[in-house]
N, C-alpha and C positions, 0 to 999 in steps of 0.2 A: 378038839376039832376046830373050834373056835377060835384056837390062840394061835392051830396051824395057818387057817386061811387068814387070818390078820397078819403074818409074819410074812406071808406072800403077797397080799395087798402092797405092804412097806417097801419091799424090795421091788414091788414093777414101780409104784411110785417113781424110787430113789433111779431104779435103772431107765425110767419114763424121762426123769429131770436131767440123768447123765445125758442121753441121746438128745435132748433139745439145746444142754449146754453146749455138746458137739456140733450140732447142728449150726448152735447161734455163731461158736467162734469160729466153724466151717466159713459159715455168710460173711461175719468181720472179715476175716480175712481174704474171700472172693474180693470184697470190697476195697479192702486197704491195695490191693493186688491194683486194682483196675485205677484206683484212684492212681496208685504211681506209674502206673503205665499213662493217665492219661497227663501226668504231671511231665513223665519224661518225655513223652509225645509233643508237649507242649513247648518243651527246650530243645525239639529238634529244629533239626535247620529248616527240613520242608515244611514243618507247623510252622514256622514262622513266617517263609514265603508264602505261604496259602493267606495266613492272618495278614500278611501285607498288601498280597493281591484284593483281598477281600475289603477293605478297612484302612482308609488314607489319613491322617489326622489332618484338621485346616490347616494347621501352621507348614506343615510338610506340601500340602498342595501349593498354597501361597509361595513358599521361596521358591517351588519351582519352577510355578509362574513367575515370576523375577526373574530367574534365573535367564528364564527361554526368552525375554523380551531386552531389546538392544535397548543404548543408551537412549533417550529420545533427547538429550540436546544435542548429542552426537548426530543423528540421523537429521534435526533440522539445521542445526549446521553444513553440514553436505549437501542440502535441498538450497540453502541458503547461496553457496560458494557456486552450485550448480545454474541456478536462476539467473542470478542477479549481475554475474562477467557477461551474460549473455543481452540481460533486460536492459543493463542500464546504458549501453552505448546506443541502445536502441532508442530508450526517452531521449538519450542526446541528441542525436542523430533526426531522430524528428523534433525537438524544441529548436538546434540551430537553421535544420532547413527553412522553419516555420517564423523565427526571430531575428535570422540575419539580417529582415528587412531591416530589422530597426536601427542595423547597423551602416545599410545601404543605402537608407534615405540619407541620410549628412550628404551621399554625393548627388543621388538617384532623384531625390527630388527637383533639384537646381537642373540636373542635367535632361529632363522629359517635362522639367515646369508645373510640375505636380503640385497645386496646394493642398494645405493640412489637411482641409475636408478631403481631398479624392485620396490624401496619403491612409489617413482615419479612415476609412470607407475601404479600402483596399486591403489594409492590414488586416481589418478583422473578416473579408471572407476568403479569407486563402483561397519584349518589353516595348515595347516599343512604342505601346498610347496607351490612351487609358482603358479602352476596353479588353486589349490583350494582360495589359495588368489585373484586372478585375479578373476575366476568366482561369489566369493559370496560377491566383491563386485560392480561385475555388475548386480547381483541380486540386492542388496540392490536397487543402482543406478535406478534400472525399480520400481521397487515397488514403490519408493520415484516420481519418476516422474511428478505425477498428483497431487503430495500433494498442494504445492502453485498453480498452475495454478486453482484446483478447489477451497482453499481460496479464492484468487482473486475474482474471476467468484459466489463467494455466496457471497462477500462483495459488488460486485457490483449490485447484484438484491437488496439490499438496503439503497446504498450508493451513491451520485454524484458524478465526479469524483473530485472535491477538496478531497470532504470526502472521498472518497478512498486513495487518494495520502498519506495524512495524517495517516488515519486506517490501508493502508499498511504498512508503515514503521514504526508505532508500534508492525505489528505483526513483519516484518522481523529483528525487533529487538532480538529477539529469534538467531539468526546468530551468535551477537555480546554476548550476554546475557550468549550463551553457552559457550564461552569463559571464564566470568567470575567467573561462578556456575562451567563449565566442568573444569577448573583447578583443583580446590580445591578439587572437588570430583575425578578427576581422581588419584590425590596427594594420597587423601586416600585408594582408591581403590588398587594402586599400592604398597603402602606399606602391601597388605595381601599378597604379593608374596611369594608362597610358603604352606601358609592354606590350608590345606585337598587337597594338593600334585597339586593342581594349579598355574599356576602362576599368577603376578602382573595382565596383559594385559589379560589374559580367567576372570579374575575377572572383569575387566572392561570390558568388551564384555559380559557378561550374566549378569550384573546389570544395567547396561542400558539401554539393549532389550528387558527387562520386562514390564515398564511403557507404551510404545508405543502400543503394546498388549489392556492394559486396556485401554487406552488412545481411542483409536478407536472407541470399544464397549460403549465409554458413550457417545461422538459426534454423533453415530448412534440413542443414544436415545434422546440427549437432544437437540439436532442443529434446530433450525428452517429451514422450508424449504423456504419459502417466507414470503413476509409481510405479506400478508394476512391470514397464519395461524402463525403469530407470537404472541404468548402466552404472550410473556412479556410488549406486547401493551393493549392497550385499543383498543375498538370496534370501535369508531372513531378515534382516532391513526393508526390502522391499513388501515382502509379508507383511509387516507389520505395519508399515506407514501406507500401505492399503486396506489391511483391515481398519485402522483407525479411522481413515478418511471414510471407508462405507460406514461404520457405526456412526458417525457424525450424519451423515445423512441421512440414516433410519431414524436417527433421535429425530431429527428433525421431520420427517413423516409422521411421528408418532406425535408432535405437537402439533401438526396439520390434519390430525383426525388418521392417520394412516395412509391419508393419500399422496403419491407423489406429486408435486407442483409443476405444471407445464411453464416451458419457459416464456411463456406472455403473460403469467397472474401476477406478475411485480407488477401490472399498472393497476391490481385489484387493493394494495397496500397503501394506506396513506403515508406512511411513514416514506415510503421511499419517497414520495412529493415531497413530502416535507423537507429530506436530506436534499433535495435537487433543486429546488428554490433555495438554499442555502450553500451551493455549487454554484446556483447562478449568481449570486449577489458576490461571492467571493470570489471566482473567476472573472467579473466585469472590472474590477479592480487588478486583479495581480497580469492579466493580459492587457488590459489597458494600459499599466506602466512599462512590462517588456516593452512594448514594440516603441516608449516614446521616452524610458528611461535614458538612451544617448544622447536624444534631441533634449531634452529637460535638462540634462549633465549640460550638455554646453549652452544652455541657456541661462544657467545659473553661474559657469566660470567666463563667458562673455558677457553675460548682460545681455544677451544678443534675444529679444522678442522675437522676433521675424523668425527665429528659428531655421525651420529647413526650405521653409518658402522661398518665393520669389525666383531669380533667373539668376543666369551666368554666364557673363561670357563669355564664348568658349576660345575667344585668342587671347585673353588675359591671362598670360602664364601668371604673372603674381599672384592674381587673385585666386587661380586655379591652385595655387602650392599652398597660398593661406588654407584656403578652404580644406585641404587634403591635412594639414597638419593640427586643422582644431578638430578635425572627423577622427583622427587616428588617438588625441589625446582624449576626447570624450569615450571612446570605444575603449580606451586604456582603464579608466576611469571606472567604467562602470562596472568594470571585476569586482569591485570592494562591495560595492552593496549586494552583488548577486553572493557573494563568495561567503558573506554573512547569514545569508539569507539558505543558503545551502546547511551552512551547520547549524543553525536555530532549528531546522525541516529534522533533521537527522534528529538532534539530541530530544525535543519536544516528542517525535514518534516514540522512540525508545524509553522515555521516562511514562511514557501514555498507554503503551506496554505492560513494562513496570509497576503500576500503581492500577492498571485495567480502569482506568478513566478516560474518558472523552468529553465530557461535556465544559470540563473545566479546559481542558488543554485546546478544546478549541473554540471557543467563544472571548477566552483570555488576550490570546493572542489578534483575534480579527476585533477586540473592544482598543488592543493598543493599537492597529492598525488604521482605525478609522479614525480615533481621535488624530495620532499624526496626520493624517492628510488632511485635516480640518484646520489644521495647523498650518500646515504647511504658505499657506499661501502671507501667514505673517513672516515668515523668515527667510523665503527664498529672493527676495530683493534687498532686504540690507544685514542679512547675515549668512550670506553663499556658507559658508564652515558647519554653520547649525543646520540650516537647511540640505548637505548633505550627508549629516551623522540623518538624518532625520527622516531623508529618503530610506536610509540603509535599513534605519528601523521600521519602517512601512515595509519593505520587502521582507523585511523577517518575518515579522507578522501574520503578512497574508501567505508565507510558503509556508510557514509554521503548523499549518491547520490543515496539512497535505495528508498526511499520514492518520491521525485523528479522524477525520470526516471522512474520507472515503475508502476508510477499510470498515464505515459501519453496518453496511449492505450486507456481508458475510455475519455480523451478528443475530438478523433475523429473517439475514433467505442463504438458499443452499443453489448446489449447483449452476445451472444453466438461468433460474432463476435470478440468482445473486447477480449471473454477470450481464443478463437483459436489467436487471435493476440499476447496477454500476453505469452498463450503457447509458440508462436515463438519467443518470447524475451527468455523465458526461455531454449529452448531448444537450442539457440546459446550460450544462460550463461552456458548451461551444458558443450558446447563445447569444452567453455571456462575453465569452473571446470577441463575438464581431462589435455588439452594443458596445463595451467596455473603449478600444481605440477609436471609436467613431464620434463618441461623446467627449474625450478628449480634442479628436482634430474638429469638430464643432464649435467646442470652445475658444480653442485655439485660432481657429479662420475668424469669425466672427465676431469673437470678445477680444483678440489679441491679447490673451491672457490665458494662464491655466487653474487660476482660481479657479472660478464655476466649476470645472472638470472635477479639482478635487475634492469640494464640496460637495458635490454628487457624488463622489466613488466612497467618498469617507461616509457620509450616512446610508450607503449600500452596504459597506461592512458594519455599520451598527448595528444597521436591523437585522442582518446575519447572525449577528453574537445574539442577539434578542431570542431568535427564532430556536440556539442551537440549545441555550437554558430552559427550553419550553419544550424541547421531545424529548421523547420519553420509550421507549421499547415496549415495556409490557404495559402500557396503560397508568402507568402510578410515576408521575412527574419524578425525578433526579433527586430532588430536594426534600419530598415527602418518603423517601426509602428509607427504612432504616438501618 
């Protein structure tokens, strides 16, 4: 009985263990099943689209970012082609309106009896006496006002401020440019002295002020207003060099605590003082020699002191054809220094660019500027040749520092800010423009000389270079950055 129910025991055991072994490799195999279902599930096409949709890797997002975003030298090249056919005849346009005087005095003076002091005095606050001369060129003077500050102010809705710095001092190349072009043309001009009962200088005063006219009315039509309706982009070009421009902006809030900056808090910054007293001191000098660089030209290849002063009279044809033939060779003349002074403007912006310095490129340039006019006054009486390599390096100098200093407003203000700050550089430069010829034709009346004058202009751009090694943007001087 005993050995029955154990021999029954054995067998449920052994048929107990069969049914679990079934069981177990029942389960393996449920398992192995499911595993290669999810395995091949995994090598299907839509497992993979789902894992794609779901799960982007960096590297995959990033090129497609790249991908989606245009060239950006491309795009500011286009910004660049598109501006600047437009700006820069415009800087011309108002520096020759503004500067022909200084080609008109050689006649204008002699022929209304102007001396230096009323010529000085008249030049810097922008015909027929002297009170109509004084008024209509402080008309000019107002009108011209807003010309650069609102350049500025449309290069920077789509330029950063390197690219500004740079795009500025190509357009303000127009300054130096008119010197070049304004000789030559003034040259001719004055040689109709006399045609249909005008003289030299009314010929150059109604052929000049014509252009600006048209000039205007096609900027109205053709100028973009922002990126975003700029014509000469592409659909995603223009995307993109608008988003950039807002993100520059928001940064810029974000270092302002998050608030936007109304456009009157640039008189809250020192730093824009700072740039605008170093506008003025360097504008009193380079306007100062415009308007007296033809007069100085032929004072140095006559000998001639007296300059533009004194009278003429007007039945002396001789004297009238001398006088007409040393006005047109000074006017000749003075292309070389401006025409230098134009590619020194250009190459210093762009190396200034290049290198994202400023302090150096422009302190360098108004430290060589001032020394020469300090100079100047030893070599412009017994070495005419030195003293006009000498001039030409003075003008280099002082245009040199165009581009540099006044693209540095956009490094620590934005918008409408920036360009009420620009404003105020410019309107201490204006200051400058009128102090600058007047302290010239002072010296000039008075001392019968231009020493003094350059004495004072040259330690005006010292203390300039002084001032521009001593700011500083974020608080920690140039020199002590590491």
């Amino acid at each position: 009985m005993t050995s029955a129910t154990n021999q029954a025991e054995s067998r449920a055991v052994h048929d107990g263990s069969s049914t679990d072994a079934v069981d177990t490799n029942g389960t393996h195999a449920e398992q192995d099943r499911h595993v290669e279902a999810c395995t091949d599930a995994d090598h299907s096409p839509v497992a993979q689209e789902d894992d794609t949709e779901r799960f982007v890797p960096p590297q995959a997002a990033l090129s497609a970012e790249v991908e989606s975003r245009p060239d950006e030298r491309r795009v500011i090249a286009k910004v660049y082609w598109h501006l600047l056919p437009l700006f820069l005849p415009l800087s011309l346009l108002c520096s020759l309106d503004r500067a022909n005087l200084s080609f008109a005095a050689l006649q204008l003076n002699k022929d209304l009896g102007f001396s230096k002091e009323v010529y000085g005095f008249g030049s810097g606050i922008f015909f027929l006496g002297v009170l109509q001369f004084f008024i209509l060129r402080f008309i000019l003077g107002l009108c011209e006002a807003g010309a650069y500050p609102g350049m500025w102010y449309h290069m920077h809705l789509f330029l950063d401020d390197q690219e500004l710095g740079a795009g500025y001092a190509t357009l303000a190349t127009g300054t130096a440019v008119n010197g070049v072009i304004g000789g030559p043309l003034a040259a001719a001009l004055l040689k109709l002295d006399g045609f249909l009962g005008l003289t030299g200088w009314q010929w150059l005063f109604l052929t000049e002020g014509i252009p600006a006219v048209v000039l205007g009315v096609v900027l109205w039509k053709k100028l973009a207003r922002t990126p975003a309706s700029a014509g000469f982009l592409s659909q995603r070009e223009r995307m993109w060099l608008q988003k950039r421009q807002e993100q520059a902006q928001q940064s810029r809030q974000v270092i302002n605590g998050g608030k936007s900056e109304r456009w009157w808090r640039f008189a809250q910054h020192w730093r824009i003082w700072h740039l605008a007293v170093i506008c003025l001191l360097s504008t009193m000098a380079m306007d100062g020699l415009v308007f007296w660089v033809p007069i100085i030209i032929s004072s140095i290849i006559y000998q001639d002191d007296d300059g533009p002063g004194g009278t003429m009279t007007g039945g002396d044809d001789a004297a009238r054809h001398e006088e007409t033939q040393h006005a047109v060779k000074s006017a000749l003349l003075s292309a070389i220094p401006f025409g230098c002074a134009a590619i020194t403007m250009v190459v210093v912006a762009w190396h200034s660019k290049a290198q994202k310095e400023r302090h150096l490129h422009t302190a360098v340039p108004l430290l060589i500027a001032g020394c020469g006019l300090i100079l100047m006054p030893a070599v412009v009486s017994d070495a005419p040749v030195l003293a006009f390599i000498l001039l030409s390096t003075i003008l280099s100098g002082i245009w040199a520092v165009q581009g540099p200093l006044l693209g540095w407003p956009a490094a620590f203000l934005k918008g409408k800010t920036a360009a009420s700050g620009f404003a105020l550089m410019k309107m201490l430069g204006a200051l400058g423009s009128f102090m600058g010829p007047s302290i010239i034709g002072y010296f000039a009346e008075h001392h019968e000389s231009y020493t003094g004058a350059f004495i004072v202009l040259g330690c005006c751009l010292l203390i300039a270079a002084a001032l521009t090694l001593l700011f500083h943007e974020s608080g920690t001087p140039p020199w002590t950055a590491a």
